[in-house]
C-alpha positions in Angstrom: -1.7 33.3 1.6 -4.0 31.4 3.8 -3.2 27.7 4.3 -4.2 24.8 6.4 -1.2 24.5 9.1 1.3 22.6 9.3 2.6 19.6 7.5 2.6 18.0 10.8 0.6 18.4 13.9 2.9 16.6 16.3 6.7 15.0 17.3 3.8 11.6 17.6 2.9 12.3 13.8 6.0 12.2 12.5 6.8 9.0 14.3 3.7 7.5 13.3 4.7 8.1 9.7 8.1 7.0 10.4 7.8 3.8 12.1 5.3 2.6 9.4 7.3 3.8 6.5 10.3 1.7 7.8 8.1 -1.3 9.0 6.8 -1.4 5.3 10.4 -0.9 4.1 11.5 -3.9 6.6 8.7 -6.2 5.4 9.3 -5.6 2.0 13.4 -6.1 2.3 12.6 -9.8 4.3 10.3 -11.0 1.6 11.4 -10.2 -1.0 13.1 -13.0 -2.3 9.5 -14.4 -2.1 7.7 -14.3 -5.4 4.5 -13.1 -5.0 4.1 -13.1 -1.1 4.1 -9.7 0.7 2.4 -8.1 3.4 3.0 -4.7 2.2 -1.0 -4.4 1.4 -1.8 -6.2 4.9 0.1 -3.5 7.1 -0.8 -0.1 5.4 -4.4 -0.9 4.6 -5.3 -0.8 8.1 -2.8 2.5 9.2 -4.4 4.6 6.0 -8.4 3.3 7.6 -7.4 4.2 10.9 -5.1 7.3 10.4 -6.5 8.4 7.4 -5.6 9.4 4.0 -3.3 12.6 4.8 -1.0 10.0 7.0 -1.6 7.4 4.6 -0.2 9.4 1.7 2.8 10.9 3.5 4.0 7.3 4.3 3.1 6.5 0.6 5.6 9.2 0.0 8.0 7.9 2.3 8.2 4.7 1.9 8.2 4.9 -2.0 11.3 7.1 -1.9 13.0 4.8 0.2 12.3 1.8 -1.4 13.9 3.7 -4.5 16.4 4.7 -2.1 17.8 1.2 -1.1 16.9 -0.5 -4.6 17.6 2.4 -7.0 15.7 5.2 -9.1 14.5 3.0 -12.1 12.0 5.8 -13.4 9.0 2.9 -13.9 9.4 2.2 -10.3 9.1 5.4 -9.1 6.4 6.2 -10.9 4.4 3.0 -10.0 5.0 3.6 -6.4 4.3 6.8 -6.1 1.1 6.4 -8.1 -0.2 3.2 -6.6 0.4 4.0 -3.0 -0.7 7.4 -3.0 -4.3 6.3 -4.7 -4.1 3.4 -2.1 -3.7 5.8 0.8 -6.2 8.4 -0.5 -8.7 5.3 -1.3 -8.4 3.3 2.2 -8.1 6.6 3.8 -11.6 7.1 2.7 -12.7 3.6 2.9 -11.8 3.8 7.0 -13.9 6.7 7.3 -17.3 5.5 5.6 -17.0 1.9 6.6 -16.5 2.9 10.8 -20.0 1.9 11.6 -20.2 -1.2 9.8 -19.9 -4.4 11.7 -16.4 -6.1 12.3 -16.9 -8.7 10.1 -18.5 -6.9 7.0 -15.4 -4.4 7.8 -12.9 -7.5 7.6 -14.8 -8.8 4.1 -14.4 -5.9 2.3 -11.3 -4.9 3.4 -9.9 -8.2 2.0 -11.6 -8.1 -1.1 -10.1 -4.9 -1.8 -6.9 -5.9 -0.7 -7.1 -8.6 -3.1 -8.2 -6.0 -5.6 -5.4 -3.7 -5.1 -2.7 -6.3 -5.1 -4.3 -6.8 -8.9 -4.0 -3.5 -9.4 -0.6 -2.9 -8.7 0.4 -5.7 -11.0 -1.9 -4.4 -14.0 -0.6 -0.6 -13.5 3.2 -2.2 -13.7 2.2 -4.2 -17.1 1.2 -0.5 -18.7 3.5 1.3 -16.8 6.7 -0.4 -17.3 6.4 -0.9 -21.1 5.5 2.3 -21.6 8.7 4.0 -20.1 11.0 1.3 -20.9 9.9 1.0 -24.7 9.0 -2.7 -24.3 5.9 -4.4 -26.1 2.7 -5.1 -23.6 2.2 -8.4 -24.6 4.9 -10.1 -23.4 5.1 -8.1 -20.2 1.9 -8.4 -19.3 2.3 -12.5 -19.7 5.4 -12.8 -17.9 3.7 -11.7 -15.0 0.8 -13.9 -15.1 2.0 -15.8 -12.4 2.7 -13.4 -10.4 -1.1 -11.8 -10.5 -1.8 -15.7 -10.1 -0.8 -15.8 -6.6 -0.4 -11.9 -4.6 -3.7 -10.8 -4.6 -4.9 -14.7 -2.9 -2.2 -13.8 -0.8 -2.9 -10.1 0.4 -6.4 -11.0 0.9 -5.7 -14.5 3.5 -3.0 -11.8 4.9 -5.1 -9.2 4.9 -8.5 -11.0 6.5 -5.7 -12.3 9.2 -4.1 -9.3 10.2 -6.6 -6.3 9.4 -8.9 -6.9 12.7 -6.1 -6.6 15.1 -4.0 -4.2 13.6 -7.3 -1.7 13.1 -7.7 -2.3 16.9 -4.0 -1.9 17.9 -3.5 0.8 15.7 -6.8 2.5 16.9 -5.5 3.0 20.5 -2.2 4.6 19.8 
């Protein structure tokens, strides 16, 4: 059977994977009392553009299973996760590749437009998601978190448009 190597090309791969995984894990565990404020979106948009999507969706793995880990297996949560950050990965994976040649500024735009995007995403795939596997009605799921979709994607993108310039650089040089 012919396949395409190993899971990991280097000791500095898996640490790369590693660190992030438990620096999302850590940011999500300190602001999580928060509602509607995380940086989540803001740290592993620019690792999955600069590392691409292979790296992206191994922390996606990781870090989903961890979060599940340290807040339990609810089946709707695993499933969002593991869903939602695994298309992320595969989608900013991409997006760092084809946007490399555009100027910093354009880069930094679109980048937190998307984030803005994806923050909506995440809250939309919960609201079919969640009712779904937990048998409750859509309606009033999807208005109880209203507020929520109200204030995290305005967030991620200000987070994102911050953070996203130096972290691609940083990030860039490892």
């Amino acid at each position: 059977m012919k396949g395409k190597g190993p899971l990991f090309s280097s000791a500095k791969e898996v640490a790369y994977v590693a660190v992030m995984s438990a620096l999302l894990i850590a940011v999500q565990t300190a602001l999580a009392p928060v509602v509607g404020v995380e940086l989540v979106t803001a740290l592993f948009l620019p690792f999955c553009t600069v590392f691409g999507a292979r790296r992206g969706c191994m922390v996606a793995l990781c870090f989903s299973l961890l979060r599940c880990l340290l807040w339990g297996f609810a089946v709707n949560v695993v499933v969002l996760y593991l869903v939602y950050y695994t298309l992320f990965a595969l989608l900013f994976g991409g997006a760092g590749r084809a946007l490399r040649g555009v100027r910093p500024a354009v880069r930094l735009a679109c980048m937190a437009a998307a984030a803005a995007c994806m923050t909506a995403c995440f809250t939309l795939l919960d609201d079919l998601i969640s009712p779904l596997i937990l048998g409750l009605r859509f309606a009033p799921y999807f208005y109880a978190s209203l507020a929520v979709l109200a204030v995290q994607p305005a967030f991620a993108a200000v987070s994102t448009a911050v953070l996203y310039l130096p972290l691609e650089r940083t990030l860039a040089a490892l």
